[in-house]
N, C-alpha and C positions, 0 to 999 in steps of 0.2 A: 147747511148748519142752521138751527133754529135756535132763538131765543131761551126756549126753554130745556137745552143744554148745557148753558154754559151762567144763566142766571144766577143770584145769592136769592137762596129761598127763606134764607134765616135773617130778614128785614127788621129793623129796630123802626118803630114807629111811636106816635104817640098822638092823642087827641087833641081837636080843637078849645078843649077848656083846659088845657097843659098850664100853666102860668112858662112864659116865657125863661123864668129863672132857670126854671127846672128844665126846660127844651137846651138851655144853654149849657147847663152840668150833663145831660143825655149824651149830647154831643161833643163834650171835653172828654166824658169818660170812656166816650165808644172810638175814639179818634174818628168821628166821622164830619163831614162839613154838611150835608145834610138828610133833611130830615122826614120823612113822608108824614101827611097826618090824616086819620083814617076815621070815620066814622063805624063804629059796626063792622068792620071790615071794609067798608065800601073807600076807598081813595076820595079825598076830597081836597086834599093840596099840598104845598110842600114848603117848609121855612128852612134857611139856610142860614149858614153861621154868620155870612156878611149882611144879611137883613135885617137880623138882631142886631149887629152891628151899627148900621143904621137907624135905627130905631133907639137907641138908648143917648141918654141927656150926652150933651157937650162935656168935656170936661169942664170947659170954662163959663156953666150952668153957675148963674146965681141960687140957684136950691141950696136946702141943707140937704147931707147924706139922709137924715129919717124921709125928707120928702123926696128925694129921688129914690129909696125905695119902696116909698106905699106908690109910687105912680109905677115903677116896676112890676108892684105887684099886682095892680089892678089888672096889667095887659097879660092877655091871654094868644097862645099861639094862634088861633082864628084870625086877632085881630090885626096879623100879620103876614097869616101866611100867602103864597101864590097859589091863585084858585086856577088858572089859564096854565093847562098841565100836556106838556108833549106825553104821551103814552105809545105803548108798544102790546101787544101780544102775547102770550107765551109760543105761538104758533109763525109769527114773526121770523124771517130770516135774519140771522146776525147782518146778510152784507145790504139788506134796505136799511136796518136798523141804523147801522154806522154811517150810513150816507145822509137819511135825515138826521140823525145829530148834527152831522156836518154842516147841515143844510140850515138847521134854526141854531145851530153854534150853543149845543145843551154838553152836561157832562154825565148828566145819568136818564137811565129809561129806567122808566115805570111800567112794570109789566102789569096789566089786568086783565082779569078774564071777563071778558063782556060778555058769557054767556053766567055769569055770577053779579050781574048789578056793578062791573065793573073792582071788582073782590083783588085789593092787592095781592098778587100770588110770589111776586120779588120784584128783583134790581136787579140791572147793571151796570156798570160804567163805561165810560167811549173808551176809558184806560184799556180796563181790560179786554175789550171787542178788538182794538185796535190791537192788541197782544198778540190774540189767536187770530184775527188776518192778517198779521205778518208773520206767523209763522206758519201757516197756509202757503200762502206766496212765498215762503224760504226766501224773506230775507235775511242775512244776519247769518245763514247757515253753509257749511262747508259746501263746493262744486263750483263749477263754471256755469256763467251765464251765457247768452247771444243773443243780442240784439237786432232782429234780423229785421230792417227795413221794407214797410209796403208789402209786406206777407202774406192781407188777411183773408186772400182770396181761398174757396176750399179746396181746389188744385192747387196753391203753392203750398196750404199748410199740410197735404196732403204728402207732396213730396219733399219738405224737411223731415216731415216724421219718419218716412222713409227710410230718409239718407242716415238719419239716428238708428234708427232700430237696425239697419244693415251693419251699424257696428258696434252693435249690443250693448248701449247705452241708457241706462234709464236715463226717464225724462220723470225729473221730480216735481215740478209745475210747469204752465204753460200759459201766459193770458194776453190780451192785445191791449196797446197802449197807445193814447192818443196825443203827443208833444202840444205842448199849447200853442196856436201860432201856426201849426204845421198843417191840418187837414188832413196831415197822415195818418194812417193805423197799421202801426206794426206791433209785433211780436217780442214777446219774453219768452223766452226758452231756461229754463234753471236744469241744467246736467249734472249727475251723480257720478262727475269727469274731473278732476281738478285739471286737466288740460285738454281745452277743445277744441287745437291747434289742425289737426287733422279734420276732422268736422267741418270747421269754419272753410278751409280749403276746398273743401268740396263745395259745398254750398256758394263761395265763391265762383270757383269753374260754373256753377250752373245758372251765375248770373245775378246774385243774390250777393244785397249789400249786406256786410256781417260787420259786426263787432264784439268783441268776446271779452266780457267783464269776470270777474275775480273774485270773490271776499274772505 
């Protein structure tokens, strides 16, 4: 899965001489929290609704309302925005993607093309990535699980699959998991089974620690 399938190509942006007011109505009326700002196309930062936020007088500002707005108006989204920008690719796998979000704790990528000067081509959010890897990994979705312990040898995983396909089961995901703490890696098995009562028995008999989850 790449980046640039699942991306918003239709990016609401605005430039570095925006007056803040107006980045701040952009963002009321698009329900967005933020914002990219583009030179010519080329991505050059990003201001967000809590920045403004920041940036604007105390209530309990000795100013009058005229002078809290010409200093309003003087500032300009440049003079605010984050220049120091996580970026992504369009060519970008969704499952790096989501992992460095996780990694610098961001909630949106900026996709550019760097063979364009760096040319915003869209967005996405960790929301939505996070949407479609779980439902990749079918959580949330009808079948039986098993969690089959210390598996991830390619003769064990060799002969669970086996032991499934001899009784004509699809296998709707599959991936290894590492318990914090454990040093183990074992197995996720998702079955198009709502009872893998049978199954789990076998693989038991063959010496395999099983447990068979539900949702």
């Amino acid at each position: 899965m790449y980046i640039k399938e699942y991306m918003n190509t239709d990016v609401i942006t605005v430039d570095g001489d925006t007056p803040i007011r107006d980045a701040e109505k952009v963002m009321h009326d698009s329900k967005i929290r933020r914002l990219p700002v583009v030179d010519k196309g080329k991505l050059v930062g990003i201001v967000t609704r809590d920045k403004l936020r920041e940036v604007a007088p105390s209530p309990a500002t000795s100013l009058s309302i005229w002078e809290l707005n010409y200093l309003l108006a003087k500032m300009n989204v440049k003079d605010v925005m984050e220049k120091e920008l996580f970026t992504v690719t369009p060519d970008s796998t969704v499952e790096e993607a989501v992992a460095e979000a996780q990694r610098w704790g961001i909630g949106t990528l900026l996709v550019v093309d760097k063979d364009k000067q760096d040319r915003l081509v869209g967005i996405a959010t960790t929301t939505d990535l996070y949407k479609i890897t779980t439902k990749v990994l079918g959580f949330g979705q009808p079948g039986a699980w098993l969690h089959i312990f210390e598996c991830c040898q390619a003769g064990s995983e060799a002969e669970v699959i086996n032991i499934i396909n001899k009784q004509g089961v699809r296998i709707l995901a599959m991936f290894h998991v590492t318990p914090p703490g454990t040093g183990r890696e074992d197995c996720m098995i998702h079955l198009d089974i709502e009872d893998a009562s049978q199954i789990r028995g076998e693989l038991k008999a063959r010496g395999y620690e099983v447990e068979e989850r539900r949702h």
